[in-house]
C-alpha positions as CSV (number, residue, x, y, z in Angstrom):
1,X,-12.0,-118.8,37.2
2,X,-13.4,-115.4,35.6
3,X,-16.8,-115.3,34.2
4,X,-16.6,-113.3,31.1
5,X,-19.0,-113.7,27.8
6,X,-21.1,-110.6,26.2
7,X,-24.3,-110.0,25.4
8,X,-25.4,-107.4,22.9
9,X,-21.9,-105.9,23.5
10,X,-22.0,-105.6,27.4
11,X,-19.1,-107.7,28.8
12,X,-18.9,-109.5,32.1
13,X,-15.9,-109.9,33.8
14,X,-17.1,-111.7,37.1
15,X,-13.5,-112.4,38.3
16,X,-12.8,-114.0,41.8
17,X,-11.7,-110.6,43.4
18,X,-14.6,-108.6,42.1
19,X,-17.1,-111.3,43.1
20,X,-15.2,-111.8,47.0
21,X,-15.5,-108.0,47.4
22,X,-19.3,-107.5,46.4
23,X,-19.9,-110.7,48.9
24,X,-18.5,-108.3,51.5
25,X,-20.8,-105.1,50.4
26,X,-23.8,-107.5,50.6
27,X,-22.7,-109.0,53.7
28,X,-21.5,-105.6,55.3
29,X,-25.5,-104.3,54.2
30,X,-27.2,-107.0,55.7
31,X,-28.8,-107.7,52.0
32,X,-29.7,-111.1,53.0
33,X,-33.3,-113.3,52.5
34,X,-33.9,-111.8,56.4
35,X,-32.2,-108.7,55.8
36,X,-34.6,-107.7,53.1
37,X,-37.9,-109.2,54.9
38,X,-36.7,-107.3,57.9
39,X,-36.3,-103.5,56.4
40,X,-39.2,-103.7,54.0
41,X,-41.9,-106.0,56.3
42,X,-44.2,-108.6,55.5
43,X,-46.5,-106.3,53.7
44,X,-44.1,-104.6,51.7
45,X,-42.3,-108.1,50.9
46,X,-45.3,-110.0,50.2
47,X,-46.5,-106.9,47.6
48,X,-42.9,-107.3,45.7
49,X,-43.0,-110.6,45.2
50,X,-46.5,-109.8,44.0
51,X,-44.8,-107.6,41.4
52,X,-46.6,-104.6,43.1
53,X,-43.6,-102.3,43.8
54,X,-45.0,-99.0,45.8
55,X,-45.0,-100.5,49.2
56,X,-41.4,-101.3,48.7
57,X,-40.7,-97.9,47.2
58,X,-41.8,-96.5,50.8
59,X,-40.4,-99.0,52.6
60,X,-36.5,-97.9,51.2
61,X,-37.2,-94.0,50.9
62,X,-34.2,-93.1,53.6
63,X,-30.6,-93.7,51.5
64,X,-29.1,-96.4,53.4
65,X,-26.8,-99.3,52.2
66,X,-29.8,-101.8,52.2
67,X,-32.4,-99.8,51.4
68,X,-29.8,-98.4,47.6
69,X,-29.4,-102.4,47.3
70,X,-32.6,-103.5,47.3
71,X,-33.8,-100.0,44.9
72,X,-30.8,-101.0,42.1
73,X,-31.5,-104.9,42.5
74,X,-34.9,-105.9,43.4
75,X,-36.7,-102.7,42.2
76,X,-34.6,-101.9,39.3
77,X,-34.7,-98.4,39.9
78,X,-31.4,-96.2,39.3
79,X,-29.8,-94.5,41.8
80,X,-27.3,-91.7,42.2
81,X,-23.8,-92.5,42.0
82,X,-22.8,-91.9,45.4
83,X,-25.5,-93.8,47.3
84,X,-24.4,-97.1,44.7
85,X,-20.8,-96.7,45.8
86,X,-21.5,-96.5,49.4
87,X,-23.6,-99.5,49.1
88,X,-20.9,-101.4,46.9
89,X,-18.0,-100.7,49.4
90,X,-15.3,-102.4,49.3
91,X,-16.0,-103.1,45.7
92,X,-15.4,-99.4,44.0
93,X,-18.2,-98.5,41.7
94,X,-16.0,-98.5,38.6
95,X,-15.5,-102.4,39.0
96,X,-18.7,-102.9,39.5
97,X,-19.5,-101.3,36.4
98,X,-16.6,-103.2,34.7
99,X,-17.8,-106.4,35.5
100,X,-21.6,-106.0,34.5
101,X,-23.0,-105.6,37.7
102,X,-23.9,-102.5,37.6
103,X,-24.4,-99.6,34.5
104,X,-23.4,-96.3,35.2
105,X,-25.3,-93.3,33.2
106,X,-23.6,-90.1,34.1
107,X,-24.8,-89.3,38.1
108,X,-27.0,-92.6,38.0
109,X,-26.0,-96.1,38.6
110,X,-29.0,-99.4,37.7
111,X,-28.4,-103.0,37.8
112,X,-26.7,-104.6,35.3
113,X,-27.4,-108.5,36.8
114,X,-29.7,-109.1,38.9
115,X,-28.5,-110.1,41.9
116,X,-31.1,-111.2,44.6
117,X,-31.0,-113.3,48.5
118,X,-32.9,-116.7,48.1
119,X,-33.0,-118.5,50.9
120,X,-34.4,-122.1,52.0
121,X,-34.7,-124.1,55.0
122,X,-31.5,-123.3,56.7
123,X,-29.8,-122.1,54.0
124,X,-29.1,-118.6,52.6
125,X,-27.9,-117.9,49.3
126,X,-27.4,-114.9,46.5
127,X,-27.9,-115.8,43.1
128,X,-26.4,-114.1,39.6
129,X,-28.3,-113.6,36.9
130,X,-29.9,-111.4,34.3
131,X,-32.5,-109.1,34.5
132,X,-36.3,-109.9,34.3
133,X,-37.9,-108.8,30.9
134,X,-40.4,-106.4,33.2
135,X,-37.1,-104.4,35.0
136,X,-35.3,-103.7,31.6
137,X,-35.8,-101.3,29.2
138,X,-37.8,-101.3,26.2
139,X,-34.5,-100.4,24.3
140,X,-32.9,-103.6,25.7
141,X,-35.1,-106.6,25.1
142,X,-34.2,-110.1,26.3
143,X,-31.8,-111.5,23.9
144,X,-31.3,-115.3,23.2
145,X,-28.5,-116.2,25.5
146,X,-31.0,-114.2,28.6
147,X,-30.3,-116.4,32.1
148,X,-33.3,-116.9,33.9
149,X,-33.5,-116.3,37.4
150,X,-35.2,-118.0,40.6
151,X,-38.8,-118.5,38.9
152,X,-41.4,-120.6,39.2
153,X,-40.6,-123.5,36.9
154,X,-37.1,-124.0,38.9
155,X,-38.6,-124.1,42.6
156,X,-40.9,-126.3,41.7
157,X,-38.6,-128.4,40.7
158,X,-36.4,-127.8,43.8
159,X,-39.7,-128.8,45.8
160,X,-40.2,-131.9,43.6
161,X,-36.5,-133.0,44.5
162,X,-36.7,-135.7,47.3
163,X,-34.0,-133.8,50.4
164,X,-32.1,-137.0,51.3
165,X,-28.3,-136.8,51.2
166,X,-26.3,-138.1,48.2
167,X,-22.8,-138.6,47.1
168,X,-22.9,-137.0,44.2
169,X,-25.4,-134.6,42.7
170,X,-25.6,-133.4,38.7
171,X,-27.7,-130.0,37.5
172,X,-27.6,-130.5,34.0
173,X,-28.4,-127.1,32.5
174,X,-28.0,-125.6,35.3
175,X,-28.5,-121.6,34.2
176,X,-28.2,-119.7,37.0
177,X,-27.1,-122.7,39.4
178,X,-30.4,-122.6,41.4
179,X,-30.5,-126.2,41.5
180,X,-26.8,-126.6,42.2
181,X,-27.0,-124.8,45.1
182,X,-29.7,-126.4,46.7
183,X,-28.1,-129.8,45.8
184,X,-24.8,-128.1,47.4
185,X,-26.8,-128.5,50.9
186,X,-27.6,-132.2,50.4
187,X,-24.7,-133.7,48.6
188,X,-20.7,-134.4,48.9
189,X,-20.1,-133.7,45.7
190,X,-22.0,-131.2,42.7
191,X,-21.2,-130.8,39.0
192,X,-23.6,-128.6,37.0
193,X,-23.5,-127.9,33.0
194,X,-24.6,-125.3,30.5
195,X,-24.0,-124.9,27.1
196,X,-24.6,-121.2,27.1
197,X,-21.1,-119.6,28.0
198,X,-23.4,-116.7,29.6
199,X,-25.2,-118.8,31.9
200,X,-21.9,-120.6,33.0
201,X,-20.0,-117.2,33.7
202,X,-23.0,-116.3,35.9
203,X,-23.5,-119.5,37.8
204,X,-20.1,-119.5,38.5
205,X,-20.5,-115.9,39.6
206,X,-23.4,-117.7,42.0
207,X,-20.9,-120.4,43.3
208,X,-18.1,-118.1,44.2
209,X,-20.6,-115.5,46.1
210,X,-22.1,-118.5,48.0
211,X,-19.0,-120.2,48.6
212,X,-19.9,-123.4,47.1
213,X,-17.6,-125.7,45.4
214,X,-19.4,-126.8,42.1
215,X,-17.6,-128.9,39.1
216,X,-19.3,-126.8,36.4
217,X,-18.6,-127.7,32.6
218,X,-19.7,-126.3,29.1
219,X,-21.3,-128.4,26.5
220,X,-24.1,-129.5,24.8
221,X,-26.2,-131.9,26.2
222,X,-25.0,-135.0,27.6
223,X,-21.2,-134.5,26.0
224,X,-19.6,-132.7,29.5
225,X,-20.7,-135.8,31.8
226,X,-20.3,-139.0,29.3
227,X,-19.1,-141.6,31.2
228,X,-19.8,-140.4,34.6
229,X,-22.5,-141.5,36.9
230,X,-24.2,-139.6,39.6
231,X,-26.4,-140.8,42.4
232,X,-29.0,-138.0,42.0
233,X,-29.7,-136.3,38.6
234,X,-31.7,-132.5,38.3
235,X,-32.3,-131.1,35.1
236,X,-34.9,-128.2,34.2
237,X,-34.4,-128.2,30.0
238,X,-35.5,-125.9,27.6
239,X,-38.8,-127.7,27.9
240,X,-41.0,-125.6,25.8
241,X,-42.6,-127.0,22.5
242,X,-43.2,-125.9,18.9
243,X,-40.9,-125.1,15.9
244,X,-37.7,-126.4,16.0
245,X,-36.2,-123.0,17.1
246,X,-34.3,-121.4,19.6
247,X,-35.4,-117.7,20.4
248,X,-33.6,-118.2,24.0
249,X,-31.6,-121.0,25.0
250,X,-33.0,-121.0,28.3
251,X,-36.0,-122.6,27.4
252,X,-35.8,-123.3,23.4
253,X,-34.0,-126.0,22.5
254,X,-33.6,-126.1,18.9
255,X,-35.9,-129.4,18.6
256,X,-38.9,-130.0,17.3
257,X,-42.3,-130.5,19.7
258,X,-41.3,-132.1,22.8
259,X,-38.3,-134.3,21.8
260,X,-36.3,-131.8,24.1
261,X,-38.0,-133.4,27.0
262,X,-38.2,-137.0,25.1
263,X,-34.6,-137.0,24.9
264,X,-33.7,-136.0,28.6
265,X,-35.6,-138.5,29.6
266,X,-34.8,-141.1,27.7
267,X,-31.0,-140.5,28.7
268,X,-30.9,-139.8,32.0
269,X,-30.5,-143.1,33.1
270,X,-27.5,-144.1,31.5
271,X,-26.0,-140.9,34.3
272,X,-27.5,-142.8,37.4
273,X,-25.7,-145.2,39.2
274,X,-28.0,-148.2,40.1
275,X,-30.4,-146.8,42.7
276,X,-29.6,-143.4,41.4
277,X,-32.6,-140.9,41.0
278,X,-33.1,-138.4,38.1
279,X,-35.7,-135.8,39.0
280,X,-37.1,-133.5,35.4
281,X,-39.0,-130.8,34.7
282,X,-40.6,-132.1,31.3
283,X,-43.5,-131.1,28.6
284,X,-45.4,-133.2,26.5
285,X,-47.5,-133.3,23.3
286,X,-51.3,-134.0,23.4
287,X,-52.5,-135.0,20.0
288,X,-55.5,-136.2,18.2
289,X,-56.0,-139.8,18.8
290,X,-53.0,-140.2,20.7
291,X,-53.2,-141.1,25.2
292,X,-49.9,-139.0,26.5
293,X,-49.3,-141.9,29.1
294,X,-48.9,-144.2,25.8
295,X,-46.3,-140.6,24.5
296,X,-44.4,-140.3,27.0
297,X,-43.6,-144.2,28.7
298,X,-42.5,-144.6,24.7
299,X,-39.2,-142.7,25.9
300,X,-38.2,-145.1,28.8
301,X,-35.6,-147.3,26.6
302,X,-34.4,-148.8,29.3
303,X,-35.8,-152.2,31.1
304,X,-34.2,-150.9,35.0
305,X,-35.6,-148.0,34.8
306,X,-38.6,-146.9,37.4
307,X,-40.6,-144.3,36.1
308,X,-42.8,-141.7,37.2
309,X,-44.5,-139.0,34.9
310,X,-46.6,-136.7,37.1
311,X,-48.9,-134.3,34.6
312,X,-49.1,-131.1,36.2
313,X,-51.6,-129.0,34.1
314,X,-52.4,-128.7,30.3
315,X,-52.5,-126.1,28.3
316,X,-54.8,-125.0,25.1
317,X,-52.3,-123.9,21.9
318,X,-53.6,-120.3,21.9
319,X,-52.9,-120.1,25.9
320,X,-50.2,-121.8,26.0
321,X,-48.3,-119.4,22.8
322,X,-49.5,-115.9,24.3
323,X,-47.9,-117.5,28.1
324,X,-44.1,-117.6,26.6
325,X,-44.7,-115.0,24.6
326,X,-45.4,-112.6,27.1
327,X,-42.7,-114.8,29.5
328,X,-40.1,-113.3,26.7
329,X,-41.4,-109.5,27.2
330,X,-43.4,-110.1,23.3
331,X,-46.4,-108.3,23.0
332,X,-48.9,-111.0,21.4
333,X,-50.7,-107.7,19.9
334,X,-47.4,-106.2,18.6
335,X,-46.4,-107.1,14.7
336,X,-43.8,-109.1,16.2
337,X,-46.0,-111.3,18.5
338,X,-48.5,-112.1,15.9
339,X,-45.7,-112.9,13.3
340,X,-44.4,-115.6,16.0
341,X,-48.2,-116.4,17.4
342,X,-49.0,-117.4,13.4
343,X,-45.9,-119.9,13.1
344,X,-46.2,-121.6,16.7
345,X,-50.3,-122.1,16.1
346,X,-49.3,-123.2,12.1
347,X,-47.0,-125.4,13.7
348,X,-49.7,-127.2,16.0
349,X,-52.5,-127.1,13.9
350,X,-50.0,-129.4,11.2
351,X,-48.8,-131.4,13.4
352,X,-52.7,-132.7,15.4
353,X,-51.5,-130.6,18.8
354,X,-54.8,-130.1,20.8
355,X,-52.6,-129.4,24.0
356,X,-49.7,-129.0,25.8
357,X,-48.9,-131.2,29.1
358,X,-46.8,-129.8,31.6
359,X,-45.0,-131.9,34.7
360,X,-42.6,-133.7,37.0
361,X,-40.7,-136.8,35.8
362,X,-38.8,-139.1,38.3
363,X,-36.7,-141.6,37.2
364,X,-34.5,-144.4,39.2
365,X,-32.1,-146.9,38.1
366,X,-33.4,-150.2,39.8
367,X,-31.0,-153.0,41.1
368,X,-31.0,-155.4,37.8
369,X,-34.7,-155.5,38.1
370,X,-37.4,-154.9,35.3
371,X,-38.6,-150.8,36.2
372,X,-42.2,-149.8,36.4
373,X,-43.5,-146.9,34.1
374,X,-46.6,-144.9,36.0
375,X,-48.4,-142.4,34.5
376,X,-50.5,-139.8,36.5
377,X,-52.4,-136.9,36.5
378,X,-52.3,-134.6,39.4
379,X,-53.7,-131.6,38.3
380,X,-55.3,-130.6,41.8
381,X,-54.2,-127.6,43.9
382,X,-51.6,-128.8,46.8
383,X,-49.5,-127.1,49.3
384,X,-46.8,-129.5,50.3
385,X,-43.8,-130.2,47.9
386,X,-43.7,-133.1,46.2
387,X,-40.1,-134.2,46.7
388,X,-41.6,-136.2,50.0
389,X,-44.2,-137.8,48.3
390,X,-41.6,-138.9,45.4
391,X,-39.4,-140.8,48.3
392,X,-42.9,-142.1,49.4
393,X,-43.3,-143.5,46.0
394,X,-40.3,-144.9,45.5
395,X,-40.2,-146.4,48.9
396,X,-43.7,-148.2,48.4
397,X,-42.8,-149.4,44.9
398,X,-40.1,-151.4,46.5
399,X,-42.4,-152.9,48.9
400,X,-44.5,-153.6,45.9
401,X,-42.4,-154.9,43.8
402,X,-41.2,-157.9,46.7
403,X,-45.2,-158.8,46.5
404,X,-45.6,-159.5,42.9
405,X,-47.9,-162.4,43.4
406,X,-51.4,-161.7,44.9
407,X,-50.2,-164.1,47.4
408,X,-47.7,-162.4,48.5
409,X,-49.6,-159.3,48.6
410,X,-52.2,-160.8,50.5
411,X,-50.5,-162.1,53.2
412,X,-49.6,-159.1,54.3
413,X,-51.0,-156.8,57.2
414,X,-51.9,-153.4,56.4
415,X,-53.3,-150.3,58.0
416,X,-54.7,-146.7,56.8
417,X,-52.6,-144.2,56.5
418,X,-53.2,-141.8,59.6
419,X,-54.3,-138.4,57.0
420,X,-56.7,-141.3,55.2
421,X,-60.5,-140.1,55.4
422,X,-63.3,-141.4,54.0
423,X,-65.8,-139.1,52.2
424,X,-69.5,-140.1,51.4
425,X,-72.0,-138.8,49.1
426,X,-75.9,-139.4,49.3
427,X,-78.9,-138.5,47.0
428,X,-82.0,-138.1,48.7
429,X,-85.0,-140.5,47.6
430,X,-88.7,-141.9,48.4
431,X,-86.8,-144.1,51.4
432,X,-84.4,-141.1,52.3
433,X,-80.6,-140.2,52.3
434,X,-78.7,-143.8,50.1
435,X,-75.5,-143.2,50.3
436,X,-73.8,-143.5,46.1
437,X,-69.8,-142.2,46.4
438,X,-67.5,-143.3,49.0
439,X,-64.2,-141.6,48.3
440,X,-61.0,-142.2,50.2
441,X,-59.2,-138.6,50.5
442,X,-55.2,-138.4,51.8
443,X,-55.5,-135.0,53.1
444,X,-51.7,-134.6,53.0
445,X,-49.2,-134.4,50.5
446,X,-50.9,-134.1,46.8
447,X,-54.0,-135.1,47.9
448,X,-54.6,-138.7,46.1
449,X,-58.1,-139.3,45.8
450,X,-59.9,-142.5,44.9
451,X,-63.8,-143.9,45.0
452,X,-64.4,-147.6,46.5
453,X,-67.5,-149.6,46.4
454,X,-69.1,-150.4,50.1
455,X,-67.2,-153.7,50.0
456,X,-64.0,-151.7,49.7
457,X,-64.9,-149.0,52.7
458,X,-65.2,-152.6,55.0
459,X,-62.2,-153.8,53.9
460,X,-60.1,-150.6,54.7
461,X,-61.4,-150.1,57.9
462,X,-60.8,-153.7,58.5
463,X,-57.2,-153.0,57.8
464,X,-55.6,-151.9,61.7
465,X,-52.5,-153.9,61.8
466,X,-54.6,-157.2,63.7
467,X,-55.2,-159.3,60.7
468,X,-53.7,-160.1,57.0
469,X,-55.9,-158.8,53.6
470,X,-56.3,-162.7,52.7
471,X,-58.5,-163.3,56.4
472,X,-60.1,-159.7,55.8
473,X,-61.4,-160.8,52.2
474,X,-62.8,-164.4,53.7
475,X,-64.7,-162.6,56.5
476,X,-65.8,-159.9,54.1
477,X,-67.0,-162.8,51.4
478,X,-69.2,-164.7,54.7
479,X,-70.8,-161.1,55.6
480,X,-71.8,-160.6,51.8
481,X,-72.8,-164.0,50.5
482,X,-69.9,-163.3,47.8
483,X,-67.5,-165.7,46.1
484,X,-64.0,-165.6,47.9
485,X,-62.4,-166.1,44.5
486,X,-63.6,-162.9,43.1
487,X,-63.9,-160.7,45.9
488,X,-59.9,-161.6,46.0
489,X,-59.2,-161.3,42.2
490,X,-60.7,-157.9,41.9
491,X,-59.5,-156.6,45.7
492,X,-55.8,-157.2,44.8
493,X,-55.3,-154.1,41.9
494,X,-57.2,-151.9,44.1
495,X,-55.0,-152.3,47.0
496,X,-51.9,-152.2,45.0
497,X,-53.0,-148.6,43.9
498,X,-54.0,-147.7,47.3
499,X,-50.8,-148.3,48.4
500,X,-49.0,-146.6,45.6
501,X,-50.9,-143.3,46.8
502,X,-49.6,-144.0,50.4
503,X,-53.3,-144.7,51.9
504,X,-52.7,-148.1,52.8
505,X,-49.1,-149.0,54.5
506,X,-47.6,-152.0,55.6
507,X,-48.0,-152.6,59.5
508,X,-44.4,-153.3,60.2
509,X,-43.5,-149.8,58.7
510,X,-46.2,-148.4,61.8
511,X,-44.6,-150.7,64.3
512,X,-40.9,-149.7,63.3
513,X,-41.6,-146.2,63.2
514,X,-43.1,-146.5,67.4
């Protein structure tokens, strides 16, 4: 297949031999994820991907194959013509320059792509794809068919993607391919989509210099995959709200507010085979008068569909419009960035936005059984990525949903999670320290927190595996002088959300995992 589209006039022509011989330059210069760490040191690495570039200025003075690489690529910086074809060897310079990898200005040679290692777990990859606003020049802006490159929206959806194997995998939108090739590690079987021919010629560019067999299609939407169905579904859309506009495909879709994401969402599902996960990168409206959980469970159609809408942060309008503008290389001070800054605030003001909401979305086809919508914020700081706790989730829901009756539930022997502590507050009076907040903290994964009453502190540490909630509750209602009825009514929804969050488990999960 040979990758060739233009943009503002520059044409790619990735083609299959062009693409194996620049594998073998990068190969040959050791400009891998290591490779690079290696030459420039932790420092030097850390500072770059910092956007500080000096230390990694020094770090490649001597004219070396890496050191050219990583001065045209991950610096930007041109270089003289000599130095590029020795680094480019076995792919001549003048092919390079053909096929849009590289621009050659008289005795000077600069990126054309960008063309950088990314590496995860195990795995080391390149990927293809165009040049940051910050690298190019202010004579060649970002245009609207721009592919964005490894940033920060698409590993944290990569992070938010449970690891378990599957069958068969779908990126829809793909861009670059990021998400294809991570799914490439996990999965027998990958297809990816774009509708921007750009974006396809360079993922495909991506595939071949990685050797990894994806199915990759053009077309809007849904309309390459209709009638297929995939065990595990990835999608990071042109989330971003306002006008219906599309200054750059990558992340405008041509739809009004948030119907971008509403619409994802809503069809992803009918791609899933049953048990089939779809895991979304998604934005929401907050409006006046309106709850976002009540927004956003509207767009689950679907009655076997588990749901799971994780709110991430949330923007102001102003902050939120100067962010993409300066994402897109706009000055918001510049006659330009005001003139788009007046129509995306117009555009909220009219239509009651006081915010925008920003998060994860997973979704599973169930088994024939009615799905469960959830709705949560999790706008705390945490380290670990959430593609564990989203198996978690899923796993406990099932356990769950076999104990819908509080019988059922209550029959049932459960202990604390091991990373479950218990924090307590106190206020100091006439009598001395009385103790007011008792907060059960997981201290891994995101970090779910929740407060309990002194009733609820006995009944968690009552659960160890020895005895079922129902005989926990009637000791617990003897010790207080409380009705058994009640103390049961209200105990059930509270452990139900405990173990949602994963601080309460199931015994025979302990016992099967010793």
């Amino acid at each position: 297949m040979c990758g060739a589209c233009e943009d503002r006039g520059v044409t790619l022509e990735l083609s299959h031999d062009r693409i194996d011989l620049l594998r073998e330059a990068l190969l040959a210069a050791n400009y891998t994820a290591d490779g690079v760490l290696e030459l420039l040191g932790p420092e030097a690495h850390a500072a770059l991907g910092r956007g500080e570039p000096e230390p990694a200025i020094r770090a490649t003075a001597e004219a070396g194959t890496l050191e050219t690489l990583i001065r045209v690529f991950l610096l930007g910086d041109p270089v003289d013509t000599d130095s590029a074809e020795r680094a480019l060897a076995p792919l001549p310079l003048a092919e390079a320059a053909a096929a849009g990898i590289v621009v050659v200005e008289g005795n000077s040679a600069r990126a054309g792509l960008d063309i950088r290692p990314h590496a995860a777990a195990e795995e080391s990859w390149w990927v293809v794809s165009d040049l940051d606003a910050e690298i190019r020049s202010p004579s060649d802006p970002v245009t609207e068919e721009h592919v964005l490159g490894v940033g920060q929206a698409s590993m944290s959806l990569v992070q938010a993607t449970p690891k378990r194997s599957a069958g068969s995998v779908l990126d829809l939108g793909t861009g670059c391919g990021v998400q294809a090739l991570h799914a490439s590690a996990r999965a027998e079987r990958v297809t990816a989509t774009d509708v921007s021919e750009r974006a396809r010629a360079l993922a495909a560019a991506t595939f071949r210099l990685n050797r990894v067999d994806v199915e990759l299609h053009g077309g809007d939407w849904f309309d390459p995959v209709v009638g297929s169905r995939f065990d595990q579904v990835v999608c990071n859309p042109p989330f971003v709200v306002g006008p219906a506009r599309t200054d750059f495909v990558y992340r405008d879709s041509g739809l009004p507010g948030d119907q971008a994401s509403a619409l994802v969402v809503r069809r992803t599902p009918e791609l899933l085979n049953e048990g089939g996960t779809g895991h979304l990168l998604a934005s929401w409206l907050h409006r006046e008068n309106e709850d976002w959980r009540d927004r956003v469970a509207s767009w689950i159609d679907s009655p076997d569909v588990d749901a799971w809408f994780v709110q991430r942060d949330i923007a102001e309008p102003a902050l939120y419009v100067g962010t993409w503008l300066r994402d897109a290389g706009i000055d918001p001070r510049s006659e330009l960035g005001r003139r788009k800054s007046a129509e995306w605030l117009d555009w909220f003001a009219d239509n009651d936005v006081i915010g925008v909401g920003f998060g994860f979305v997973t979704l599973r086809r169930t088994h024939g059984e009615r799905g469960q919508t959830v709705c949560e914020d999790l706008r705390q700081s945490f380290d670990a990525p959430l593609g564990e706790e989203v198996d978690g989730w899923l796993r406990r829901l099932d356990w769950l949903r076999a104990r819908p009756s509080a019988e059922g539930l209550l029959e049932s022997t459960l202990v604390t999670a091991p990373t479950l502590v218990l924090e307590q507050v106190s206020s100091h009076g006439s009598e001395g320290w009385a103790e007011f907040v008792h907060r059960l903290h997981r201290t891994d994964g995101p970090g779910w927190q929740h407060e309990v009453d002194e009733v609820g502190v006995r009944l968690i540490a009552g659960c160890q595996g020895a005895l079922p909630v129902d005989e926990l509750l009637e000791l617990l209602a003897a010790a207080y002088g409380a009705d058994s009825t009640e103390l049961t009514r209200s105990a059930e929804p509270v452990l139900r959300e405990l173990i949602q969050h994963g601080m309460l488990l199931p015994a025979e999960w302990q016992e099967s995992r010793g």
